[in-house]
C-alpha positions as CSV (number, residue, x, y, z in Angstrom):
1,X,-2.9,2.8,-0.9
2,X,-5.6,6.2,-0.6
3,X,-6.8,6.0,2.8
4,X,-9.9,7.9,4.2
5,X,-9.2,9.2,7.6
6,X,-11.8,7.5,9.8
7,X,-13.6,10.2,12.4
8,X,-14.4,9.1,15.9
9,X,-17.3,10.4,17.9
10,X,-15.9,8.9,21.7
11,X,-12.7,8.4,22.0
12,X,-12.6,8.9,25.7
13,X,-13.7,5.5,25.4
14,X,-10.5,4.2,24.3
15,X,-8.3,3.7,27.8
16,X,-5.3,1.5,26.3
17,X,-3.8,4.8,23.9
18,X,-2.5,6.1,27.4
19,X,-0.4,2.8,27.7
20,X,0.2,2.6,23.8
21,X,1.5,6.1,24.1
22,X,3.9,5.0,27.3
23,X,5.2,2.1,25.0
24,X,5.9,4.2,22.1
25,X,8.1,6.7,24.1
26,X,9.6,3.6,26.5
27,X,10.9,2.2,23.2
28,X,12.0,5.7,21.3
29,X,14.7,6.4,24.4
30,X,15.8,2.7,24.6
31,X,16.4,3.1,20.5
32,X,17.9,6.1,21.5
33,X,20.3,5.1,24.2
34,X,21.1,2.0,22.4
35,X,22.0,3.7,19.1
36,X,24.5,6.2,21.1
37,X,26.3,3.1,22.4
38,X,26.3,1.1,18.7
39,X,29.6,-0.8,17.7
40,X,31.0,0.5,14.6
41,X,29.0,-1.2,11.8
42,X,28.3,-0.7,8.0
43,X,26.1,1.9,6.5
44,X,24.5,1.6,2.9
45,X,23.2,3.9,1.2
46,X,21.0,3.7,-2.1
47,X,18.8,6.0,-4.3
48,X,16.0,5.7,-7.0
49,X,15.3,8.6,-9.2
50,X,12.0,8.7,-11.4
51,X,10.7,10.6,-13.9
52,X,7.1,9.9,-15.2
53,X,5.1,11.3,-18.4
54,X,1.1,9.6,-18.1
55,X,-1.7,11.1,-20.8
56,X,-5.4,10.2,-20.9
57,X,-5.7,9.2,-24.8
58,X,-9.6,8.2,-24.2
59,X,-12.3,9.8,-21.7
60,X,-12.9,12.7,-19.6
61,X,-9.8,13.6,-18.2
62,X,-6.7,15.9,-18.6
63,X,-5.3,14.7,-22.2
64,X,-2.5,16.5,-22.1
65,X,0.9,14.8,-21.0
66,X,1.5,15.3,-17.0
67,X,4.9,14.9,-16.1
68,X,6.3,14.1,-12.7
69,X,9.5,13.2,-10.6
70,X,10.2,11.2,-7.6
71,X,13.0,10.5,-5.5
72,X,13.4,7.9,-3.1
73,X,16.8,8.3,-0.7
74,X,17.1,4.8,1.5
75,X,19.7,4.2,4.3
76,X,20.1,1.0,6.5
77,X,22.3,-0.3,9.0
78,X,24.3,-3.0,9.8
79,X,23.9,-4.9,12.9
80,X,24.0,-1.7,15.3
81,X,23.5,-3.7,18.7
82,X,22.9,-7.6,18.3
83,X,20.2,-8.5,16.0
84,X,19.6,-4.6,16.0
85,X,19.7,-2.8,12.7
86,X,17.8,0.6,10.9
87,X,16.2,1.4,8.2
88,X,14.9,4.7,6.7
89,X,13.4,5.8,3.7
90,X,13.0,9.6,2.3
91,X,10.9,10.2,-0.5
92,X,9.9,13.6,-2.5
93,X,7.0,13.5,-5.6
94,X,6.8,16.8,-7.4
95,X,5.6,17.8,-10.4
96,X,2.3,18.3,-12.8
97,X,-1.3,17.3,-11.0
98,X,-2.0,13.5,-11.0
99,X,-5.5,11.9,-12.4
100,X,-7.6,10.1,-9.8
101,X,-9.6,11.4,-6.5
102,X,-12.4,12.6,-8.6
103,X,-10.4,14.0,-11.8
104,X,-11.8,12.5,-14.7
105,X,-14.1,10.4,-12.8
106,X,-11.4,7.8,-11.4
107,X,-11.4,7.2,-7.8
108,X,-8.0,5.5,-7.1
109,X,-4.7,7.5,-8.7
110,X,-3.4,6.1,-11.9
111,X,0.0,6.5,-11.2
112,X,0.3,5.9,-7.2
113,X,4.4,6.6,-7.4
114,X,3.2,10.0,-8.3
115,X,0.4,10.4,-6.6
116,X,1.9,9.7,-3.0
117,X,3.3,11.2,-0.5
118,X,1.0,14.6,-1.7
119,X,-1.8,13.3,-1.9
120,X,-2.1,12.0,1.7
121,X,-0.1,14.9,3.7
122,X,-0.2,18.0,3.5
123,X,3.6,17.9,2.0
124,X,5.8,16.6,-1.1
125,X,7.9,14.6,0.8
126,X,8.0,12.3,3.8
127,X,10.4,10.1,6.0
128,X,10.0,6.4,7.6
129,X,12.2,5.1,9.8
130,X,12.0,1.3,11.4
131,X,14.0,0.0,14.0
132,X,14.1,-4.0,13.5
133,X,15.4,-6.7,15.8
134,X,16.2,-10.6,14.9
135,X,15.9,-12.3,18.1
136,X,16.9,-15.7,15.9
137,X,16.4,-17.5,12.9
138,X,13.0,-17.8,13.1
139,X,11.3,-14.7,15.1
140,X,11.9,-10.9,14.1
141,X,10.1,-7.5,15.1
142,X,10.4,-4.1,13.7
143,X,8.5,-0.7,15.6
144,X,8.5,3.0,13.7
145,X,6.8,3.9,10.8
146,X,6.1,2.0,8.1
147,X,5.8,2.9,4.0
148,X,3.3,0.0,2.9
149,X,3.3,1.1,-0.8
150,X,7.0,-0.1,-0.4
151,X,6.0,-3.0,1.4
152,X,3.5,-3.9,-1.4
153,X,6.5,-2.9,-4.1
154,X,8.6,-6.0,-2.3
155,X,6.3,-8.5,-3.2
156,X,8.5,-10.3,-5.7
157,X,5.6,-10.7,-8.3
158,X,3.5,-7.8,-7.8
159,X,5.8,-5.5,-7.4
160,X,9.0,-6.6,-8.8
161,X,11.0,-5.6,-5.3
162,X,11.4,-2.3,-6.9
163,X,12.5,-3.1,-10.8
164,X,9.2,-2.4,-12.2
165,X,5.5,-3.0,-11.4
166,X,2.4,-1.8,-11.5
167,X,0.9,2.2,-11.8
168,X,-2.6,2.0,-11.1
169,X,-3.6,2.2,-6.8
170,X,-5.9,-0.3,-7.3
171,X,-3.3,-3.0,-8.7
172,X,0.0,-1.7,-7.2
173,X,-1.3,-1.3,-3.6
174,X,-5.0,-2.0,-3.5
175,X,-6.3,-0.6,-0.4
176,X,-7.9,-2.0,2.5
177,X,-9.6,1.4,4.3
178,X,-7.5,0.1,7.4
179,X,-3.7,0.0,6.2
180,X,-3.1,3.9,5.2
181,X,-0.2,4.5,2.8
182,X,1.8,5.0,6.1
183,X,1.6,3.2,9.7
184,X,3.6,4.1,12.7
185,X,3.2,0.6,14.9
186,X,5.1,-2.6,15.9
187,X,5.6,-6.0,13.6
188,X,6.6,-9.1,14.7
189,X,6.9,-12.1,12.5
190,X,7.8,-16.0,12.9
191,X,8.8,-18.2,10.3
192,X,8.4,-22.1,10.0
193,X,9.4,-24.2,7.3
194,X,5.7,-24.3,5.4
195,X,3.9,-20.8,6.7
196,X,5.1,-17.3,7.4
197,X,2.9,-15.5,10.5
198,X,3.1,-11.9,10.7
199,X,1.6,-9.7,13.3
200,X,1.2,-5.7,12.9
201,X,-0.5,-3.5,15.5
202,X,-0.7,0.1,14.6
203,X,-2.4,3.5,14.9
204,X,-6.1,3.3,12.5
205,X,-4.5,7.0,10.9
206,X,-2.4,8.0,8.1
207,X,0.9,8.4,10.0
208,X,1.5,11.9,7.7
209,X,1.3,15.7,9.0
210,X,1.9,17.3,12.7
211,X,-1.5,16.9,14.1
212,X,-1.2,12.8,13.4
213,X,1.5,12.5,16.3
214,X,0.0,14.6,18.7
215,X,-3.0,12.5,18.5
216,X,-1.1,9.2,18.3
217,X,-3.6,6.1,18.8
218,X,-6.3,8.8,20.1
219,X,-8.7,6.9,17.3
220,X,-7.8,3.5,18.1
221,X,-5.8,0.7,17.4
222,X,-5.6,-1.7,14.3
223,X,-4.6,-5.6,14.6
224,X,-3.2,-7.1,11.7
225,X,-2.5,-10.1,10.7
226,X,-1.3,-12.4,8.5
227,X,-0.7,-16.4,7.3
228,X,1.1,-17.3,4.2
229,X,1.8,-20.7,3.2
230,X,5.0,-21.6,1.2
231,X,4.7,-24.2,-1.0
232,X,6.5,-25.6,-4.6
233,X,4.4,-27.1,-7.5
234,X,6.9,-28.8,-9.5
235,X,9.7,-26.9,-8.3
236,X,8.1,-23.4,-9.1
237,X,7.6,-21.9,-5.5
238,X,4.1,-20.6,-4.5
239,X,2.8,-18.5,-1.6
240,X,-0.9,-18.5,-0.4
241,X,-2.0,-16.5,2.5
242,X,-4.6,-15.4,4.7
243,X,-4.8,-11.6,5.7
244,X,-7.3,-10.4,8.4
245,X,-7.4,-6.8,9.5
246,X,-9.8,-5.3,12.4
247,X,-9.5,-1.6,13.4
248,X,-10.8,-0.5,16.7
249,X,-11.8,3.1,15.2
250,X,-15.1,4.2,14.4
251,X,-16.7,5.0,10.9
252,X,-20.1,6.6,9.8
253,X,-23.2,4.3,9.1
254,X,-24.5,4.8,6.0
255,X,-27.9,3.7,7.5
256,X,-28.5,6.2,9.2
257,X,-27.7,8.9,6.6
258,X,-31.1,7.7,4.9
259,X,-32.7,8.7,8.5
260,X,-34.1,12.5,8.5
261,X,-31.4,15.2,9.4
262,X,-34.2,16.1,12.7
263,X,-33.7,12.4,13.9
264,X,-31.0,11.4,17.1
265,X,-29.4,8.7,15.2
266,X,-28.8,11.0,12.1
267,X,-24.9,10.4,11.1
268,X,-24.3,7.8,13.9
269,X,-21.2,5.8,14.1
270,X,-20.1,2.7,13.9
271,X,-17.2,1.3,16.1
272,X,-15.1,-1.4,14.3
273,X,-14.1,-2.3,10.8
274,X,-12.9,-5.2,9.4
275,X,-11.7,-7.5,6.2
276,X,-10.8,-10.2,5.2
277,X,-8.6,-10.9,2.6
278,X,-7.0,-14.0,0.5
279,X,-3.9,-13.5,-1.3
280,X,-1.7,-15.9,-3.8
281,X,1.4,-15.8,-6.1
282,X,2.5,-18.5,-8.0
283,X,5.4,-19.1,-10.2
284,X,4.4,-20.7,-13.6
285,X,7.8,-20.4,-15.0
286,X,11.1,-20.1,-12.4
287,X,14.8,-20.3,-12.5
288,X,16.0,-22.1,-9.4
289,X,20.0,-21.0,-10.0
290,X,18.5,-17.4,-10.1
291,X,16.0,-16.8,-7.1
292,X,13.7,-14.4,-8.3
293,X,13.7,-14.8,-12.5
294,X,10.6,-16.1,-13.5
295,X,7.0,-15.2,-14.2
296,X,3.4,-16.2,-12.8
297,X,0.2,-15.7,-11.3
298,X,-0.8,-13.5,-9.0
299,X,-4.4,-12.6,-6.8
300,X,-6.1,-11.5,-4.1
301,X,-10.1,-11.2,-3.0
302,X,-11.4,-9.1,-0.1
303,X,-14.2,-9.3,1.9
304,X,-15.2,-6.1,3.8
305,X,-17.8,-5.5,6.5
306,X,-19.5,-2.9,3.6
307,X,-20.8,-0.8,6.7
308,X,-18.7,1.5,8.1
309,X,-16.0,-0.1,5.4
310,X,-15.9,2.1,2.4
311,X,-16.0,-1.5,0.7
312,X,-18.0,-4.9,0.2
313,X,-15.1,-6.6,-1.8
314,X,-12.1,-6.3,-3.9
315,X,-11.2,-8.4,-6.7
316,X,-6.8,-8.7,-8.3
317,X,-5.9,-10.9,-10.7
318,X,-3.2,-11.0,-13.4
319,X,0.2,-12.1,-14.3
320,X,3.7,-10.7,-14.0
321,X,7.5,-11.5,-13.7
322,X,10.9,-11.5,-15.2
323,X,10.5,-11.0,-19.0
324,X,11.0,-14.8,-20.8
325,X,12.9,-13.6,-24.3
326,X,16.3,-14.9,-24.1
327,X,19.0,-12.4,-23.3
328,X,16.3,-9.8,-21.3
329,X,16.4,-11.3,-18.0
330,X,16.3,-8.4,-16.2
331,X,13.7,-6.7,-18.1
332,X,9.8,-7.3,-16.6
333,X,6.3,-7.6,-17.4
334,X,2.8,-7.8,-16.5
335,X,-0.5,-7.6,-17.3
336,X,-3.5,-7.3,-14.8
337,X,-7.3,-6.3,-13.6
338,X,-8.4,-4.9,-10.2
339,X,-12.3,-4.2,-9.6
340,X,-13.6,-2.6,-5.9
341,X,-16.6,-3.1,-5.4
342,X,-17.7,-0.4,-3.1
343,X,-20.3,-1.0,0.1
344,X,-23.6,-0.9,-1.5
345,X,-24.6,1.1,1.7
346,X,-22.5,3.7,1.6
347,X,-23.9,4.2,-2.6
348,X,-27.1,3.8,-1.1
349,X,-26.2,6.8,1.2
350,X,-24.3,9.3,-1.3
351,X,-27.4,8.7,-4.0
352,X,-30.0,9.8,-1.3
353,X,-28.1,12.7,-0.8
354,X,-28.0,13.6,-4.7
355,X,-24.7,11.8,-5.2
356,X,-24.0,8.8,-7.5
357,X,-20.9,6.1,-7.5
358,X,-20.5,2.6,-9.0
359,X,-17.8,0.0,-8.9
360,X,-14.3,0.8,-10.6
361,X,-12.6,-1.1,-12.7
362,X,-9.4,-1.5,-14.3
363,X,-7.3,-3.2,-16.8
364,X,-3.1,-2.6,-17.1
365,X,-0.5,-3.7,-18.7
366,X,3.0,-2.7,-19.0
367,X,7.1,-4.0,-19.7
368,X,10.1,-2.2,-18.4
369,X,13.1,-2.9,-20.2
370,X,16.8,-2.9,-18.4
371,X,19.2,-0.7,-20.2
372,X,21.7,-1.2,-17.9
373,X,22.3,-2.1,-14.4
374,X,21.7,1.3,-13.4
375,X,19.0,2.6,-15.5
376,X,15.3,1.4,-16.8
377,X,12.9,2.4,-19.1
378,X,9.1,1.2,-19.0
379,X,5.8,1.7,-20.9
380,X,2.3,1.1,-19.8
381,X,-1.3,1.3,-20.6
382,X,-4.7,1.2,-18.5
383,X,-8.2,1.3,-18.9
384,X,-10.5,2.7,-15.9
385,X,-14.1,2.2,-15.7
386,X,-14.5,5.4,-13.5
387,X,-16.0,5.1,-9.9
388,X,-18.0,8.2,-11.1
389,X,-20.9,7.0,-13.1
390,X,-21.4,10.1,-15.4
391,X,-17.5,10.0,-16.8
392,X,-16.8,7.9,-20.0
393,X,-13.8,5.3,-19.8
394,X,-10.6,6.7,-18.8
395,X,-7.9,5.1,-21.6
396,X,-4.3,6.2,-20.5
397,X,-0.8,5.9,-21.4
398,X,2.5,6.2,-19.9
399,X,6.3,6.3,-20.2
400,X,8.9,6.3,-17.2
401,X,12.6,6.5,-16.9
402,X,14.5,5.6,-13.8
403,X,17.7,5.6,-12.4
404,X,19.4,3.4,-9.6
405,X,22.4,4.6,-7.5
């Protein structure tokens, strides 16, 4: 998820970052102090290595093949205190430049897993850690920072909980304009038998880079929060939720860009941003002895405020799951379309000023085959209508080998 940073113009304003910034350090030494007095428990450690090769075939882009690696290190806990446990997650992208933020017209990267962590830091690599507590069987919490892309790569359907998923930003992890690719906050989330809450509160800024924790919740805060319903329809489980993000930061208003450069009001901003989003997976085909084979629908729509949002809606739809040819179980599949429609204000705004922009769409499909238990091979293919009006269709192929240990 390619997140703008979102400029403030008063954020003296904001009086509850002094006590945000008390709770933050309150619960770093108790972490602290708790995690020098941990029981002996279990460590795991586990790796993913990645190697990509993505070429444009049609449109204005870089044809030539761009190759790319990734590594992502995880370790986590055992129960470290009661209900206590750690996780943390190091990840390292290097390699040939990536299409998207304005090269060949596309807007969102092609390949986000190559894309990110570079694009939004000023480094190759970053680390998230989370401290999470189960205070029972139904109520958990979590506080540190937060990957979301991996959070989005968990989603059993979507993103195949890591075995294969999606490339392209805006079908792997569309983004919202208030969940950055990284979040340094505090989850909590309650389970019941039929719906899942979740509640995340978190600073409005990409947690990447020095300058982002030395200005921690200067900009604001962001409230997030989420309902999902669990349901079966004829044994094949479903899950249908209601997402609903406000951020307390402060955007431009693309109103009063069209105003003259002489007048008061001339790049005001707006405080507040908002969007509301409807998400469902459903299984159309699922193995009950073996949670997690099976194939199925999948959506979401969005509906942003379009002023200061970067976005008036967001449209995902497509299918994806465990592939259903006998004997490649463990292989998977899917096949999808993503459009953003961006706020008609803020095209309004950049064509006044010379600029032009339209809605981008996309279309991918790809398989990734399991050669072993260790190691996976994949194939995919997208078409772009760039976000950039003047650039012809971007047509694009890929290849990408990885390795589990």
């Amino acid at each position: 998820m390619i997140e703008q940073q979102i400029l403030v113009s008063d954020v003296s304003a904001f009086r509850p970052r002094v006590f945000l910034k008390l709770l933050v350090l309150i619960v770093m030494i108790i972490s602290l102090t708790t995690l020098s007095h941990a029981k002996d428990t279990t460590w795991q450690t586990s790796a993913r290595l990645t190697s990509f090769a993505d070429s444009a075939i049609a449109g204005d882009g870089d044809n030539s093949m761009q190759f790319s690696g990734r590594l992502d290190a995880f370790v986590s806990s055992g129960e470290l205190w009661e209900g206590g446990s750690l996780n943390a997650h190091l990840e390292y992208v290097d390699g040939d430049e990536f299409t998207g933020i304005g090269t060949g017209g596309v807007l969102l990267p092609t390949n986000i897993y190559s894309a990110v962590p570079r694009a939004t830091g000023n480094s190759n690599a970053t680390f998230s850690m989370t401290l999470h507590q189960q205070f029972n069987s139904s109520a958990r919490g979590a506080f540190g920072k937060f990957n979301v892309i991996e959070l989005a790569r968990n989603t059993p359907l979507v993103g195949g909980k890591g075995k294969g998923g999606f490339q392209y930003t805006g079908i792997a992890a569309p983004p919202s304009f208030v969940f950055p690719p990284y979040v340094f906050g505090a989850q909590f989330a309650y389970s019941t038998e039929s719906v899942d809450y979740s509640l995340m509160i978190y600073d409005p800024n990409n947690a990447q880079g020095s300058d982002f924790w030395s200005n921690l919740f200067d900009d604001g805060i962001v409230v997030n929060g989420t309902a999902t319903y669990k349901t079966a329809i004829g044994g094949r489980p479903g899950f249908y939720g209601l997402n609903v993000i406000h951020s307390t930061a402060s955007g431009t208003d693309y109103d009063s860009v069209l105003q003259s450069p002489n007048a008061d009001s001339f790049t005001n901003q707006i405080k507040g941003i908002s969007i509301v989003t409807l998400k469902a997976q459903q299984y159309l085909s699922y193995d009950p002895d073996n949670p997690g084979k099976g194939w199925g629908v999948f959506g979401q729509i969005g509906f942003a405020d379009g002023n200061p949002s970067q976005l008036d809606n967001v449209f995902v739809v497509g299918l994806a799951g465990t592939s259903p040819i006998t004997g490649r179980g463990d292989d998977r599949w899917g096949i999808a379309g993503s459009r953003f429609n961006w706020s008609d204000k803020m095209i309004e705004a950049l064509e006044a000023d010379g600029n032009g922009l339209r809605d981008e769409w996309a279309l991918e499909a790809f398989y990734e085959a399991a050669i072993n238990d260790t190691l996976r091979v994949g194939v995919n293919i997208m078409q772009i209508r760039p976000g950039l009006p003047q650039f012809d269709d971007h047509i694009q192929i890929g290849v990408r080998l990885r390795g589990s240990f």
